[in-house]
C-alpha positions as CSV (number, residue, x, y, z in Angstrom):
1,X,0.0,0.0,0.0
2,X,1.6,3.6,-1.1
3,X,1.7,6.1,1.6
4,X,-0.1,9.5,1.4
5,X,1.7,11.9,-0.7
6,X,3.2,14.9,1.2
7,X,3.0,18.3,-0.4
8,X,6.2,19.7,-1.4
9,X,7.7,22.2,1.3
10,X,10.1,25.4,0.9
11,X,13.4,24.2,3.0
12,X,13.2,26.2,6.1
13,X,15.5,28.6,5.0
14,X,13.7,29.7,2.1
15,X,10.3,30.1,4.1
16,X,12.0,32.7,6.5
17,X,13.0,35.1,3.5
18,X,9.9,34.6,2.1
19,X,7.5,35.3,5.4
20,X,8.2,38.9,4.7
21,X,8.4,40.1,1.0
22,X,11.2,39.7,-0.8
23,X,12.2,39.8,-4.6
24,X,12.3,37.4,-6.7
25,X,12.9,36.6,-10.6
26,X,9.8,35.3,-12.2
27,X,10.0,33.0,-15.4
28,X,7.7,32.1,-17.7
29,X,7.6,30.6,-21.4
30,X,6.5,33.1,-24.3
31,X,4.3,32.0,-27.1
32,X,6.8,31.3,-29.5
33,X,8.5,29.1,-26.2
34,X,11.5,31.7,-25.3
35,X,12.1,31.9,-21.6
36,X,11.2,35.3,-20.0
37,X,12.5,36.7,-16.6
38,X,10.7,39.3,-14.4
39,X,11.4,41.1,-11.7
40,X,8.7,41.5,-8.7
41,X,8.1,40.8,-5.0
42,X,6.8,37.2,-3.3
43,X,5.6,36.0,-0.2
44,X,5.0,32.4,1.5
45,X,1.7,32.2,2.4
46,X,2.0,28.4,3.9
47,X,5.1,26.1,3.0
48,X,3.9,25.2,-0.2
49,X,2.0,28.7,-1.2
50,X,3.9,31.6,-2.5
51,X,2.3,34.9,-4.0
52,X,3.8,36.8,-6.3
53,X,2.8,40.1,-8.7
54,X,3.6,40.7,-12.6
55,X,2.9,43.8,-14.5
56,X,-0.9,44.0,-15.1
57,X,-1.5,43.0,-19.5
58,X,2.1,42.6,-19.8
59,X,3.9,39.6,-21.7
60,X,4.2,37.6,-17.9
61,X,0.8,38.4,-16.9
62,X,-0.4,36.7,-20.9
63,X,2.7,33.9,-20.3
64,X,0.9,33.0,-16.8
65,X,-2.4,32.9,-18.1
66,X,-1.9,30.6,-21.0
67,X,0.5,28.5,-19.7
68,X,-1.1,28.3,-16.3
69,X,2.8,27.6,-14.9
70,X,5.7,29.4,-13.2
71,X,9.1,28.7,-11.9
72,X,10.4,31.3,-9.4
73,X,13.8,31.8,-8.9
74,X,14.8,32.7,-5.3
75,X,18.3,34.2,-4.8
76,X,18.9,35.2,-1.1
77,X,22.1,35.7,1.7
78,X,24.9,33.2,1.8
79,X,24.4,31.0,-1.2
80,X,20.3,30.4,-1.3
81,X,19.9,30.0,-4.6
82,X,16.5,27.5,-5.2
83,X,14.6,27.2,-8.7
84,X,10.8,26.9,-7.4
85,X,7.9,25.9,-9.7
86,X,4.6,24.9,-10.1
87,X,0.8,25.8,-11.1
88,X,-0.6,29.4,-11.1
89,X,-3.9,31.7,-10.7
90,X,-4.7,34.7,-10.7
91,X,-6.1,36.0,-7.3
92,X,-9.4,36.9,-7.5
93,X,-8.7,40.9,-6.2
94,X,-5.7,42.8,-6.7
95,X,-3.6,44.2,-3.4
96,X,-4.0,48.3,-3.3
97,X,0.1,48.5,-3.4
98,X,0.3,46.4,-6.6
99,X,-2.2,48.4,-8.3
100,X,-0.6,51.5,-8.0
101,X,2.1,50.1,-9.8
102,X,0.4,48.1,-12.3
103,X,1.2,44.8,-11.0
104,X,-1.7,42.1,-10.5
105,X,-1.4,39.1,-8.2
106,X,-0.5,35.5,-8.9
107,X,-0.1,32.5,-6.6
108,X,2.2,29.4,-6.9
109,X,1.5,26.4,-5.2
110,X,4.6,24.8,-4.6
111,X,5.1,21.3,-7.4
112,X,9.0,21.3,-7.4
113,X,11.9,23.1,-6.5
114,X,16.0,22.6,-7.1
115,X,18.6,23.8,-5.4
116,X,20.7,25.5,-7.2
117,X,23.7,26.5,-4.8
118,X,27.5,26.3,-6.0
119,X,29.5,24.7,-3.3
120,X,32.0,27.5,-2.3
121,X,30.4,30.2,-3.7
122,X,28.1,32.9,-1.5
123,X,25.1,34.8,-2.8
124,X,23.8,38.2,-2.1
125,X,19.9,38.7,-1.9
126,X,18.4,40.2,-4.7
127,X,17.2,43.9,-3.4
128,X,16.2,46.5,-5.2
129,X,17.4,50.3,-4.5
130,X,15.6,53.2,-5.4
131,X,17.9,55.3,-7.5
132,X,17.6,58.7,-5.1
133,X,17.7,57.8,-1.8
134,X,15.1,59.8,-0.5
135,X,13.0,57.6,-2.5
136,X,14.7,54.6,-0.8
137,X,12.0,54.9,2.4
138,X,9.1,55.1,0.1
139,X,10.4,51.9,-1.8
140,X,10.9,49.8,1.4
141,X,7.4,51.2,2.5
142,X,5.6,49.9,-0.5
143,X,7.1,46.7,-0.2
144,X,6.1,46.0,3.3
145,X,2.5,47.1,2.1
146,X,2.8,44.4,-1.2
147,X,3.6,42.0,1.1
148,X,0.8,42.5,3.5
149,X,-1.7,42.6,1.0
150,X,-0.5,39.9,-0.6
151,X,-1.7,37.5,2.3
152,X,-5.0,38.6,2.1
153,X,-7.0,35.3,1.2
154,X,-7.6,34.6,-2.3
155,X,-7.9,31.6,-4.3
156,X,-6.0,28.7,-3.4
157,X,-5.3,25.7,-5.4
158,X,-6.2,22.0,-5.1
């Protein structure tokens, strides 16, 4: 008799940076099946959930839709470096913060992941800097608030 299956988990390490927002590469497939890689924010809502946002009617947003697939690339402190992928909807309401940027709201639940780590070689987090730095509060501002609207419920998958 088989066991029950377990649902795949983000390593421990990999759910701490993502319990607060952090950013992350998405990558999708185009039409014509050329990889493309986007910039945004995620956040773990459970060990297998992560939410994510892509520019609202751009080529990601159509890539997402069609395809109904993502991988995530997470690239964080001291050689995190995990591939994570798996099935995608759009949530049901966009976040106020990701609006006022254009973005909409996408969530992963988790199918596979691969760790992509070089022995002997360290990583920085990927962070994004405002290119004034008074603008630098606002940007860490509006990050904290596309993270906490990005837990608001919405539609999860089976």
């Amino acid at each position: 008799m088989s066991q029950p299956h377990e649902p795949m988990a983000l390593p421990p390490p990999a759910l701490n940076a993502l319990q607060r927002c952090c950013p992350v590469l998405v990558l999708s497939v185009d039409a014509d099946g050329y990889a493309r890689s986007t910039y945004s924010w995620a956040v773990a809502v459970g060990k297998d959930v992560l939410r994510f946002g892509v520019d609202g009617g751009g080529a990601t947003d159509a890539n997402l839709t069609r395809e109904g697939r993502v991988s995530i690339q997470l690239i964080g402190e001291g050689g995190m470096n995990l591939l994570l992928r798996g099935p995608v909807c759009r949530l049901p309401s966009n976040p106020l913060a990701l609006g006022e940027i254009d973005m909409r709201a996408w969530q992963m639940r988790l199918a596979g992941q691969q760790d992509q780590a070089w022995l002997g070689v360290r990583t920085s987090a990927l962070r994004y800097h405002a290119t004034e730095s008074a603008a630098e509060t606002a940007l860490r501002e509006l990050e904290a608030r596309i993270g906490l609207e990005l837990l608001v419920p919405g539609c999860l998958l089976a």
